[in-house]
DOVEX-736877 format. One line per field, with one value per residue (C-alpha): residue number from 1; residue in three letters; y negated, x, z negated. Coordinates in nm, 4 decimals. Example, Ala and Ser with C-alpha at 12.3 -4.5 7.8 and 13.67 -1.06 7.14 Angstrom:
BEGIN
seq: 1 2
type: ALA SER
y: 0.4500 0.1060
x: 1.2300 1.3670
z: -0.7800 -0.7140
END
This chain:
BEGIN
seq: 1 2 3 4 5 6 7 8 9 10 11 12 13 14 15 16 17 18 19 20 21 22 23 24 25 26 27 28 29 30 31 32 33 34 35 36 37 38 39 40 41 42 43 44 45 46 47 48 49 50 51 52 53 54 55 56 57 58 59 60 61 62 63 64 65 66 67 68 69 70 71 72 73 74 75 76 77 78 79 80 81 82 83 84 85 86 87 88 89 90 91 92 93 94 95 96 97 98 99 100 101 102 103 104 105 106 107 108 109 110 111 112 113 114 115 116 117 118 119 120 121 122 123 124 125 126 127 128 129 130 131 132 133 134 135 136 137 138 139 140 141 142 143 144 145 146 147 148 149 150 151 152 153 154 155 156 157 158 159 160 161 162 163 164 165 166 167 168 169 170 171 172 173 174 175 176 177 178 179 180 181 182 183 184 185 186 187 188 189 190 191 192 193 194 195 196 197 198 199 200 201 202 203 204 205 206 207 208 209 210 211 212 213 214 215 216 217 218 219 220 221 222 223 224 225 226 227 228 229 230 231 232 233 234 235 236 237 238 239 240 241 242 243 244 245 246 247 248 249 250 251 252 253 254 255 256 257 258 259 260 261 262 263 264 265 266 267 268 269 270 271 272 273 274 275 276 277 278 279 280 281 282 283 284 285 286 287 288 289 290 291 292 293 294 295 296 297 298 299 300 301 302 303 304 305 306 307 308 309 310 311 312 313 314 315 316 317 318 319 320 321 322 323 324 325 326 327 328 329 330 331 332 333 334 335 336 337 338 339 340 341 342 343 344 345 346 347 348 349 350 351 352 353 354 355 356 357 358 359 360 361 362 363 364 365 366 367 368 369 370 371 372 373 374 375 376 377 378 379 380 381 382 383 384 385 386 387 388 389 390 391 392 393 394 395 396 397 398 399 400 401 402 403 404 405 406 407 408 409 410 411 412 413 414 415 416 417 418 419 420 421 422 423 424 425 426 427 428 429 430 431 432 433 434 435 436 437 438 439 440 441 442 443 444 445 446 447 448 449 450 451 452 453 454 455 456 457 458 459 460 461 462 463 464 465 466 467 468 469 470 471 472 473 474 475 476 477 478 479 480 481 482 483 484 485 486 487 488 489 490 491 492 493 494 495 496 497 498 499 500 501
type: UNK UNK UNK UNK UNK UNK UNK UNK UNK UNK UNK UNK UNK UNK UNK UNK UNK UNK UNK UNK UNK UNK UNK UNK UNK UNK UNK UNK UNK UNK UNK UNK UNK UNK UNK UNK UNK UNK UNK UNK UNK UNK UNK UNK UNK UNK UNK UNK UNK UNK UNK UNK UNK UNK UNK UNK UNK UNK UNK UNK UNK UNK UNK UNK UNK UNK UNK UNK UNK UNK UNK UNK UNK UNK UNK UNK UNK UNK UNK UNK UNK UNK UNK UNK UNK UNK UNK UNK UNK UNK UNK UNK UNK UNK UNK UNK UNK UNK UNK UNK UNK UNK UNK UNK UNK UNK UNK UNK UNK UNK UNK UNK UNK UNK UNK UNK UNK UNK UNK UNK UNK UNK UNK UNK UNK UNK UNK UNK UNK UNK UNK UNK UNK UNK UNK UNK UNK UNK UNK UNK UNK UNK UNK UNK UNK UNK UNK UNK UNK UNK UNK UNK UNK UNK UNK UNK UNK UNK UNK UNK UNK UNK UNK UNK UNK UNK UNK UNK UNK UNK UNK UNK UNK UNK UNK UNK UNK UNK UNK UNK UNK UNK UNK UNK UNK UNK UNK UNK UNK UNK UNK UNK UNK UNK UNK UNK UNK UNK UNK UNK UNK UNK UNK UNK UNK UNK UNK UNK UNK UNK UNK UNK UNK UNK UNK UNK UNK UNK UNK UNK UNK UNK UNK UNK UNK UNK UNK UNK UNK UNK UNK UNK UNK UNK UNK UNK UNK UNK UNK UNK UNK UNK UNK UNK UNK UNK UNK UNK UNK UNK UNK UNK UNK UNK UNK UNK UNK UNK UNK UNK UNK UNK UNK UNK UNK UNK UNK UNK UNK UNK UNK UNK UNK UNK UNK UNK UNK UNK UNK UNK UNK UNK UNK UNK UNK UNK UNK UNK UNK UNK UNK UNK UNK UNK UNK UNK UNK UNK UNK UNK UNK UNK UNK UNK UNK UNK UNK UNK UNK UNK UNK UNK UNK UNK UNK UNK UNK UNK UNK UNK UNK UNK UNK UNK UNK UNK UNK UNK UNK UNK UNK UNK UNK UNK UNK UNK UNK UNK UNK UNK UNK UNK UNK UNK UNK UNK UNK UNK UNK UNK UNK UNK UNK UNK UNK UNK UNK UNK UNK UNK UNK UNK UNK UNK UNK UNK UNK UNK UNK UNK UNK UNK UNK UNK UNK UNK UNK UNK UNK UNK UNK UNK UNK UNK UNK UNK UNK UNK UNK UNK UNK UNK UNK UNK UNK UNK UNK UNK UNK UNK UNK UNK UNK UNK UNK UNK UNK UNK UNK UNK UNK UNK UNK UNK UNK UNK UNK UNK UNK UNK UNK UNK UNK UNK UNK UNK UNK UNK UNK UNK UNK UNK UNK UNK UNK UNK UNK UNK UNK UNK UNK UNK UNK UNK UNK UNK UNK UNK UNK UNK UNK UNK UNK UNK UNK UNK UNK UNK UNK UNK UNK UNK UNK UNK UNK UNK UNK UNK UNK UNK UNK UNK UNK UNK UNK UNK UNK UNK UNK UNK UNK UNK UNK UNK UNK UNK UNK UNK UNK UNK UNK UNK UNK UNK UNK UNK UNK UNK UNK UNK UNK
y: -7.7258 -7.3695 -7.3544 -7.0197 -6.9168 -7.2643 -7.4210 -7.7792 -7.8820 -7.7894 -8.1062 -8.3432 -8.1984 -8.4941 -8.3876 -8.3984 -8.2230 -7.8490 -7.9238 -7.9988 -7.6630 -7.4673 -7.6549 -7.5076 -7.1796 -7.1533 -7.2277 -6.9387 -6.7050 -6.7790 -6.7718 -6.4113 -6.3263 -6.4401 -6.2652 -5.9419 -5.9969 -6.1906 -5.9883 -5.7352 -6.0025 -6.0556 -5.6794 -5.6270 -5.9367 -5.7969 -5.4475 -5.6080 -5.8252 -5.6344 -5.2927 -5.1349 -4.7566 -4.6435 -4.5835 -4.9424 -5.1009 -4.8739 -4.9963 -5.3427 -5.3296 -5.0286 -5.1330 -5.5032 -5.2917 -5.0345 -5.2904 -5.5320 -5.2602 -5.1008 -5.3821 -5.5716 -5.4161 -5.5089 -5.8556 -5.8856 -5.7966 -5.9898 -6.3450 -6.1925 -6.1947 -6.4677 -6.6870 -6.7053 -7.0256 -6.8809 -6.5803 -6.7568 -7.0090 -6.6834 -6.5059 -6.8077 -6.8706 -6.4766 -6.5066 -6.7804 -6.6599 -6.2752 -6.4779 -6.6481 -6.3558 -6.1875 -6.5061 -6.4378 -6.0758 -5.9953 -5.5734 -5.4054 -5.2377 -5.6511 -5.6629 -5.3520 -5.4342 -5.8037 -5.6841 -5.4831 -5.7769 -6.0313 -5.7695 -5.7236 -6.1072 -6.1304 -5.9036 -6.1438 -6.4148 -6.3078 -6.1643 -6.5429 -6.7180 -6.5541 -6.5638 -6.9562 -6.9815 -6.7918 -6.9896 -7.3647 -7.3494 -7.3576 -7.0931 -7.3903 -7.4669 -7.1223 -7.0489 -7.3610 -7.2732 -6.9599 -7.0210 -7.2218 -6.8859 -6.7192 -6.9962 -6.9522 -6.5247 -6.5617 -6.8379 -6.6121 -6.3053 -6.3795 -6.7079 -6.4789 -6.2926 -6.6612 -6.8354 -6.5103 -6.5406 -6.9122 -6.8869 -6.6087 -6.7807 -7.1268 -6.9828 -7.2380 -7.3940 -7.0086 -6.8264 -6.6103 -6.4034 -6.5250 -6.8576 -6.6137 -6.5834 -6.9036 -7.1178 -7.0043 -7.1783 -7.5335 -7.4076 -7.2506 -7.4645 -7.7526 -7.5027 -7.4557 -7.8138 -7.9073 -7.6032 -7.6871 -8.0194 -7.9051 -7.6247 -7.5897 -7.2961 -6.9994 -6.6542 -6.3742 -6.5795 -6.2408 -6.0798 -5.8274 -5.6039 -5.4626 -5.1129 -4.9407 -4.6044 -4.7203 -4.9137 -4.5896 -4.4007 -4.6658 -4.7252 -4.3538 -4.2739 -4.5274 -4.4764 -4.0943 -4.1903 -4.5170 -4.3518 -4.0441 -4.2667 -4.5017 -4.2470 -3.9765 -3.9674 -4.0960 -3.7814 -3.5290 -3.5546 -3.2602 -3.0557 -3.2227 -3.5366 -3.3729 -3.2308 -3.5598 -3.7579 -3.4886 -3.5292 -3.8577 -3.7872 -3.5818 -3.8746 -4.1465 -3.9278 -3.8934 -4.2881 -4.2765 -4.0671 -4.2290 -4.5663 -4.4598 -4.3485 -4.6695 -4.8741 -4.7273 -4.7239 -5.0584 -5.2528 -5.3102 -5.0983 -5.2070 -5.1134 -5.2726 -4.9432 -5.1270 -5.3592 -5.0929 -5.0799 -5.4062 -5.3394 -5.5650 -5.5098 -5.1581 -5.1637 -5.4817 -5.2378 -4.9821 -5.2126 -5.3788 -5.0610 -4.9163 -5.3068 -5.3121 -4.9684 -5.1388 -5.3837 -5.1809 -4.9630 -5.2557 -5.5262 -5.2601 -5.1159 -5.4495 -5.5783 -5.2445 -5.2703 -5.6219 -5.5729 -5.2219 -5.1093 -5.4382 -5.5813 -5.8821 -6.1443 -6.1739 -6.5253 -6.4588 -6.1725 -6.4328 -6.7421 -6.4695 -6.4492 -6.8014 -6.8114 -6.5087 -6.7449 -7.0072 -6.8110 -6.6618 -6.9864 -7.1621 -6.8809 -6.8149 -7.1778 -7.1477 -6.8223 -6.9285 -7.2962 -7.2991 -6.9096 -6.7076 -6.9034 -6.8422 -6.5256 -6.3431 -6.0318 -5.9775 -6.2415 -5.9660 -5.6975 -5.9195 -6.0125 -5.5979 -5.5868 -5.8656 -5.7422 -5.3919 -5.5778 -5.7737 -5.4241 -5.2547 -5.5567 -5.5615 -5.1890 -5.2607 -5.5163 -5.3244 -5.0686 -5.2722 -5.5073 -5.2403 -5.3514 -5.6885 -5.8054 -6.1684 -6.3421 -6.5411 -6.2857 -6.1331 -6.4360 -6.3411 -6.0260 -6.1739 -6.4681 -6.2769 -6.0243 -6.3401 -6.4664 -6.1067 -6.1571 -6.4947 -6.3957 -6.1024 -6.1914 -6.4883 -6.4057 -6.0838 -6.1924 -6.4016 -6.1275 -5.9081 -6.1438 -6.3400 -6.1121 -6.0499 -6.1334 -6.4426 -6.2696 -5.9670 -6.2074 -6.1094 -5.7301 -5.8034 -5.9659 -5.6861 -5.4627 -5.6427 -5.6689 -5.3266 -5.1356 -5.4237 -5.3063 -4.9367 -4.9574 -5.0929 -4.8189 -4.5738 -4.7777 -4.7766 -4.3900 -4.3485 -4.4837 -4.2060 -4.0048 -4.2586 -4.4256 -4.2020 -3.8972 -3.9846 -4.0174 -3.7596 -3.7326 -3.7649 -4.0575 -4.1975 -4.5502 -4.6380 -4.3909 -4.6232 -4.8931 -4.6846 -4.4163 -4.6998 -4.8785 -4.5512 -4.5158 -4.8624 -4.7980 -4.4889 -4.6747 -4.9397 -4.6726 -4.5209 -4.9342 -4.9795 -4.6629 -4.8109 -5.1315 -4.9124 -4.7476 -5.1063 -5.1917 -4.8945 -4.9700 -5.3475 -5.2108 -5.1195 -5.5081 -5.7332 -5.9365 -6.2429 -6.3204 -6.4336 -6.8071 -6.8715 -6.7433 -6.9616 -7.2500 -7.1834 -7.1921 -7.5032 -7.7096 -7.5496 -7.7090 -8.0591 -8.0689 -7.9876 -8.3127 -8.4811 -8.4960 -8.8785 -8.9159
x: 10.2250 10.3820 10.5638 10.7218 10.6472 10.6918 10.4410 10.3042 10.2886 10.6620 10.7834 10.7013 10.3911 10.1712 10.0319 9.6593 9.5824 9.6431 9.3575 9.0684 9.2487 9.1519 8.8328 8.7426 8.8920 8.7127 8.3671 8.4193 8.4728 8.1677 7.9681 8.1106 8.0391 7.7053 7.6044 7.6754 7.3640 7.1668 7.0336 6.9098 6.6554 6.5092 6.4886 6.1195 6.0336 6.3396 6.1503 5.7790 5.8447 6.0803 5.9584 6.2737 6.2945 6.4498 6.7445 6.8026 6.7587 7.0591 7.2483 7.1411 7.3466 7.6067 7.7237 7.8489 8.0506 8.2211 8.2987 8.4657 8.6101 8.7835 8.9281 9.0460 9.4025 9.4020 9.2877 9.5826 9.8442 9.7119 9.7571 10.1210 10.2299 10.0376 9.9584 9.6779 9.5749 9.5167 9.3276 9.1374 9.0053 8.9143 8.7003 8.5598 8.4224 8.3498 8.1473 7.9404 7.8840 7.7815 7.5712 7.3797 7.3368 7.1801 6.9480 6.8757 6.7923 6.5185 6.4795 6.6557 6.9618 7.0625 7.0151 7.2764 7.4924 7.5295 7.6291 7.8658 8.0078 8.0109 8.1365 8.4471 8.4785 8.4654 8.7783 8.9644 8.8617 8.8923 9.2189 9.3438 9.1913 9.4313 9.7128 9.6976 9.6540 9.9826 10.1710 10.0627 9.9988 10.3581 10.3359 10.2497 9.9524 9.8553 9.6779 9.4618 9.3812 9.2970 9.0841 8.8437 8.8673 8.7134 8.4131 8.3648 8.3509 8.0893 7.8859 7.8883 7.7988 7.4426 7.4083 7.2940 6.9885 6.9105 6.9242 6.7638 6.5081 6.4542 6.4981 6.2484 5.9937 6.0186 5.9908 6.1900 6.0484 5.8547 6.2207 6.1483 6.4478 6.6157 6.7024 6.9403 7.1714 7.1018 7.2269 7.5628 7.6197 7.6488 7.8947 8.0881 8.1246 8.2139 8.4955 8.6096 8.6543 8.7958 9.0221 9.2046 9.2863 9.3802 9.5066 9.8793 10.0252 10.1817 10.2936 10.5964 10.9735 11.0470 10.8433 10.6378 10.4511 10.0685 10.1094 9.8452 9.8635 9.8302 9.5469 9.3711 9.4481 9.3332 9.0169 8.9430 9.0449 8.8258 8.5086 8.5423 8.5485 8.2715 7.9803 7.9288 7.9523 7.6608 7.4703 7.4939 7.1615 6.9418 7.1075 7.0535 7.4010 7.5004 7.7897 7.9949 7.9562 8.1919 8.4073 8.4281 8.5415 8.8139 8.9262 8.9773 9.2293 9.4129 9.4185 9.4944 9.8063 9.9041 9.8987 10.1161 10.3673 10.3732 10.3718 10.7099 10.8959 10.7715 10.8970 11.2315 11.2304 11.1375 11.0007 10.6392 10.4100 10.0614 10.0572 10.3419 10.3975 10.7186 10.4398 10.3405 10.7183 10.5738 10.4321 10.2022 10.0715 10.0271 9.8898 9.6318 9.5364 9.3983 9.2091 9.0457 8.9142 8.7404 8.6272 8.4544 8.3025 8.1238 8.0513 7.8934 7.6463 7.5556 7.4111 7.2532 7.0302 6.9660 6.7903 6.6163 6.5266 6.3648 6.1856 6.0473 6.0414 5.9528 5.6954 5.9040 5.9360 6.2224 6.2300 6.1678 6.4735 6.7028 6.6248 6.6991 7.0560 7.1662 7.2404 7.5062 7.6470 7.7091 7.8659 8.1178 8.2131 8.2438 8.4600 8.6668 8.8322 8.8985 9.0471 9.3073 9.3909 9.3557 9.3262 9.5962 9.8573 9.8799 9.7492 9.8490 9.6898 9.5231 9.2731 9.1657 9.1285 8.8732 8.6614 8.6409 8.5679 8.3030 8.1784 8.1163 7.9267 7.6935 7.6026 7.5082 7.3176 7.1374 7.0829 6.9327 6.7211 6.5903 6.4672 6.3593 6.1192 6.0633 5.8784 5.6957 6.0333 6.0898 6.3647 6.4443 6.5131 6.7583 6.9482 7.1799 7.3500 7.3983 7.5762 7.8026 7.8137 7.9207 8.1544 8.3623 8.3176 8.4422 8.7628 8.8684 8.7965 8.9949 9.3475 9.3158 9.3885 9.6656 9.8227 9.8024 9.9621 10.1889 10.4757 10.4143 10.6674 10.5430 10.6391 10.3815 10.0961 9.8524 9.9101 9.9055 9.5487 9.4476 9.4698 9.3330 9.0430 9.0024 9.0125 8.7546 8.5360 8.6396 8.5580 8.2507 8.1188 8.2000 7.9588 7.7207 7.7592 7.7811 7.4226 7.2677 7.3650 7.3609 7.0277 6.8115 6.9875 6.7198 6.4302 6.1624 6.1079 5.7244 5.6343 5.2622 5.2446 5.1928 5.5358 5.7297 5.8196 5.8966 6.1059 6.2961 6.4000 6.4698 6.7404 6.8696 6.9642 7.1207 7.3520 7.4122 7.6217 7.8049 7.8747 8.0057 8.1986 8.3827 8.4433 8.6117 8.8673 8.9531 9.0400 9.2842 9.3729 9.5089 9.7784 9.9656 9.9229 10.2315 10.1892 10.2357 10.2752 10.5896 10.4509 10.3095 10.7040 10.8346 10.6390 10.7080 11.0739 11.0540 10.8383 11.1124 11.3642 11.1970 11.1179 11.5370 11.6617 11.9313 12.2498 12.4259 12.7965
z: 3.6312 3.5615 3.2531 3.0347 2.6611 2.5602 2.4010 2.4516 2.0619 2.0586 2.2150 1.9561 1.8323 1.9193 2.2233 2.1520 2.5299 2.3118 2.0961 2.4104 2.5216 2.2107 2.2193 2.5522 2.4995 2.1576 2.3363 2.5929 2.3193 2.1812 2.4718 2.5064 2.1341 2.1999 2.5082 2.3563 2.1082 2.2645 2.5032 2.2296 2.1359 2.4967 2.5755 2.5134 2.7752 2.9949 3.0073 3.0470 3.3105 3.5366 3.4799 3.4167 3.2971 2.9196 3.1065 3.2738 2.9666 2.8019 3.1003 3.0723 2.7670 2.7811 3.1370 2.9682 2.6990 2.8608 3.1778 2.8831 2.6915 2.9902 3.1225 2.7803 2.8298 3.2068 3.1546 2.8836 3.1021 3.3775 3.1760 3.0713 3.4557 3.6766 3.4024 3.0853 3.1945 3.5895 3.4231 3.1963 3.4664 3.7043 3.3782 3.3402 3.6600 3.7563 3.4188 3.5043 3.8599 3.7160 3.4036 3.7647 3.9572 3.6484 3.5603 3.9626 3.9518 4.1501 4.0360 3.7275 3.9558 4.0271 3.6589 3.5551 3.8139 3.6965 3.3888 3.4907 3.6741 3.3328 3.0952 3.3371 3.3961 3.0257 3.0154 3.2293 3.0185 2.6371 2.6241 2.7358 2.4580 2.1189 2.4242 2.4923 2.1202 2.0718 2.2929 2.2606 1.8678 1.6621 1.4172 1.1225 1.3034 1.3881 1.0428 1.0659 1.4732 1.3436 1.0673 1.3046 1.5540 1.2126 1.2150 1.5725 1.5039 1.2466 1.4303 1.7067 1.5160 1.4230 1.6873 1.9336 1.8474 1.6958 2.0290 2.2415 1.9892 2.0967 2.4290 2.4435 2.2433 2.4343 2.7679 2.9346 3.2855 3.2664 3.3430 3.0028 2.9722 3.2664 3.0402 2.8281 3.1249 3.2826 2.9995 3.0129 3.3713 3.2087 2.9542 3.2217 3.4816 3.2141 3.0977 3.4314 3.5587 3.1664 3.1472 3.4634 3.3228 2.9954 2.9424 2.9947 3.1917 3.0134 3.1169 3.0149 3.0057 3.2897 3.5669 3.5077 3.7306 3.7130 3.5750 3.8120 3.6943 3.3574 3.4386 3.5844 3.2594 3.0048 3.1830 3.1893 2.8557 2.7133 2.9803 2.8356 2.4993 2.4848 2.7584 2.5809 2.2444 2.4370 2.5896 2.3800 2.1367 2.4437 2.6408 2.3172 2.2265 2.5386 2.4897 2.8185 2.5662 2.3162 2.5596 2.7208 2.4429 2.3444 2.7145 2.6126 2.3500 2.5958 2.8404 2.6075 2.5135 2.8589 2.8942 2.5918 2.7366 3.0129 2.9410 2.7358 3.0879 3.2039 2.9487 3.0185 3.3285 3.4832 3.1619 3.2846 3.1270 3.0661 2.7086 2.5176 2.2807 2.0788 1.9526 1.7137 1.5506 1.4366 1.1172 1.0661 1.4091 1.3843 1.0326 1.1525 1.4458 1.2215 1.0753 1.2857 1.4180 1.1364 1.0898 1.3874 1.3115 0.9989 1.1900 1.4797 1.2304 1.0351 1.3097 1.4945 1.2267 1.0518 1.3927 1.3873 0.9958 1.0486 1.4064 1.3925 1.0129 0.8754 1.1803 1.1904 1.5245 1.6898 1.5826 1.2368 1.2428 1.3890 1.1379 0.8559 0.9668 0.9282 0.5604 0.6522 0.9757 0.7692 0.5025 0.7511 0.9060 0.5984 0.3640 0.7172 0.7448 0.3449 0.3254 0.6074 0.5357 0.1638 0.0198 0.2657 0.1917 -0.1984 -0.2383 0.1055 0.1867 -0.1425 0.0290 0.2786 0.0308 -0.1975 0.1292 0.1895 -0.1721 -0.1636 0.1337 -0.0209 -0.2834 -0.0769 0.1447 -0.2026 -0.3309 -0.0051 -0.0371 -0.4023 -0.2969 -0.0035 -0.2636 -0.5019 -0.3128 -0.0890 0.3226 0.1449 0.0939 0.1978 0.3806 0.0950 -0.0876 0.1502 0.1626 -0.1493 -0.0162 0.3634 0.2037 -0.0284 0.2865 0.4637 0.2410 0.2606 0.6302 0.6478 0.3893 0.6739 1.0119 1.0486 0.8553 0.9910 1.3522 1.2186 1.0440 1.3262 1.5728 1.3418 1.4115 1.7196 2.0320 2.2427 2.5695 2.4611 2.3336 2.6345 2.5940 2.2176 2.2680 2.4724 2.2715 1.9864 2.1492 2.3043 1.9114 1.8119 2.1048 2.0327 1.6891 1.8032 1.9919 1.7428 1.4448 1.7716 1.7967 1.4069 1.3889 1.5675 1.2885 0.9488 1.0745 1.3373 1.1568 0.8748 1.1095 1.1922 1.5526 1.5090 1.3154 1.2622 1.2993 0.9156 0.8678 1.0692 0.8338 0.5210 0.7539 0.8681 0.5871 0.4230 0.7069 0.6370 0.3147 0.4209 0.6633 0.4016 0.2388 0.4828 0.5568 0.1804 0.2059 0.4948 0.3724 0.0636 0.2975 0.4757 0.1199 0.1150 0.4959 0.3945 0.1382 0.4810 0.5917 0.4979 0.1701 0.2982 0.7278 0.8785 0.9723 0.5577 0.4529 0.6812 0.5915 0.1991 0.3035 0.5201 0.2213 -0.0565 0.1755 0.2220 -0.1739 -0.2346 -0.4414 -0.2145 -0.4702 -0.4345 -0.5351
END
């Protein structure tokens, strides 16, 4: 069945088919959350037992990032014109065929080019999930669908290095790293066959048509911007690096330009630019970008902090992170269905504050008990880390699309996505300087541990100093979203006293 922008709850609202949908969409975003970590965790065995070079390995895990970031836009604007549900059923099953052919690899190029494969699969499939959201949820349900999105975010955060770790260490039927791949065909394939039965059809009220030459410039604007980003300290940060991401600029404002003249002239672009007339859109996109920068420093050198400066297992680095997972899951559903809708955005701004405040504890604490500290004793600042987490990552995807147009809710996802993965890369390039900045380049072996937790709490304040400017960046967000007035307005209504004469 092919239906427009209308969504299934509207009917009568009792239709329980849209909550198996989120259910399965909800599970394919985490499986992509976690295969972006988890293969961090399995790349010692990954290097061991297939003998790949330095270099593969970056490629093992750059090639997934810049195929997904590329193609976020793409995969957007796809759902908008032939259907979310269509889309999302093709990522689904392209991910679970590229998630096999990597379990299968038989030499490290299989390996790179697999990943290649999954990360663009996964940009068919994620842009679908906020987009079927959008258009099957009324907006009074929204807030609680998207409070749940928050849990999944911040299970899916630490889940994976917790699961490679696990994976790794029980050597399943002897596959070893293989198993981190190979458990997402179950999950897929059970997606696949359930999504086709569930999920109800949606796609732009008018026809749209693939913006090619946008596609072109996105993808190279953002492959100028993210390889050198990637590659750049392995490659001695070389000068075509700099010039390449400045190209970048210049291309990205070429898209902009002419995404306008195709706005105007046909109404297709790939890029929806009136979406950023919306303020809260516009404002939310900022913000999520320097988010995911924070975000992108601070994973990356707290795996490295625990692994190589502290001596720590894989295993042992993984069970450390639950206390934060559960923190995020559990403040995410509160700050949406209970917090949001009385205090508004001042929710976000005390999760960026609390936040702040867990990164500096943690940066105390680091100090104080200096490389015998426990992970008991780092269980304080994740969970008050977690909490912040929890209080921003889920109301900040519902304030971003809350005002959005239904008809733009793929592109809108898109590009959601794409300044998360963005932002991203740029915490991944920040580290370089923040964390290996602080590093000598010859290190004895009993130098190690003290040189790197020295650059942990270095990063740890650049981290808090970000988290201090989203606080500033949220005073541009709306006070309260468009859905929680309307709501207010619908319940003043209901509670009006009915006047008998």
């Amino acid at each position: 069945m092919t239906s427009t922008e209308t969504p299934l709850s509207a009917a009568g609202g009792t239709d329980r088919r849209r909550w198996f949908a989120l259910a399965i969409v909800m599970t394919a975003a985490f499986m992509d959350l976690v295969d972006v970590t988890i293969v961090n965790i399995a790349i010692p065995s990954i290097q061991r037992e297939s003998g790949a070079s330095f270099s593969q390995i970056q490629w093992i895990t750059a090639g997934y990032a810049l195929a997904f970031a590329a193609g976020l836009i793409t995969g957007g604007r796809l759902g908008d014109i032939h259907g979310r549900k269509r889309i999302f059923l093709v990522g689904i099953g392209g991910f679970t065929l590229a998630s096999a052919l990597c379990g299968l690899a038989v030499n490290p190029e299989m390996l790179v080019a697999s990943r290649f494969l999954q990360g663009a699969m996964a940009a068919l499939m994620v842009p679908q999930v906020l987009s079927i959201v959008h258009a099957t949820f009324p907006a009074h349900e929204r807030g609680k669908v998207f409070g749940l999105f928050g849990a999944v975010v911040g299970l899916g955060a630490v889940s994976g290095p917790l699961l490679g770790a696990l994976l790794t260490e029980w050597n399943l039927f002897g596959w070893e790293w293989r198993s981190i791949f190979l458990i997402n065909l179950p999950v897929g394939v059970a997606g696949l066959i359930l999504g086709s039965r569930f999920i109800t059809e949606s796609k732009a009220p008018r026809a749209l048509k693939l913006d090619l030459v946008g596609v072109a410039l996105v993808t190279l604007g953002l492959l100028m911007l993210l390889y050198p980003l990637i590659r750049g300290r392995e490659l001695g940060w070389p000068v075509w690096g700099y010039v390449s991401m400045a190209g970048a600029l210049v291309v990205l404002a070429a898209l902009v330009a002419y995404e306008r003249r195709k706005s105007a002239r046909d109404g297709s672009p790939l890029v929806e630019l009136s979406l950023f007339k919306v303020k809260s859109f516009a404002a939310g996109i900022a913000v999520q970008t320097v988010f995911g920068v924070a975000l992108g420093v601070f994973f990356l050198v707290w795996t490295l902090y625990m692994q190589v400066g502290l001596g720590w297992s894989a295993l042992k680095a993984g069970l450390t992170g639950v206390p934060f997972s559960i923190a995020v899951s559990v403040a995410a559903g509160m700050s949406v269905q209970q917090l949001v809708p009385r205090f508004g955005r001042k929710v976000l701004q005390a999760g960026a504050l609390v936040m702040a405040a867990g990164v500096l504890l943690y940066l105390w604490e680091s100090g104080h008990y200096g490389l015998g500290i426990a992970p008991w004793q780092m269980a304080l600042p994740l969970v008050v880390m977690g909490v912040g987490m929890g209080l921003i990552v889920a109301p900040l995807t519902d304030a971003i699309l809350s005002e959005v147009p239904r008809e733009h809710s793929g592109s809108a996802s898109g590009l959601l996505n794409t300044v998360q993965q963005m932002g991203n890369a740029l915490g991944l390039g920040l580290v370089s300087v923040v964390f290996f900045g602080t590093i000598g380049d010859h290190l004895r072996r009993d130098q190690v541990g003290q040189a790197f937790a020295d650059a942990f709490r270095n990063s740890l304040g650049w981290v808090a100093a970000v988290m201090g400017l989203i606080f500033l960046l949220m005073f541009a967000l709306p006070k309260r979203s468009a859905q929680h007035v309307e709501g207010e307005q619908a319940a003043t209504e209901r509670k009006e006293p009915v006047l008998v004469s």
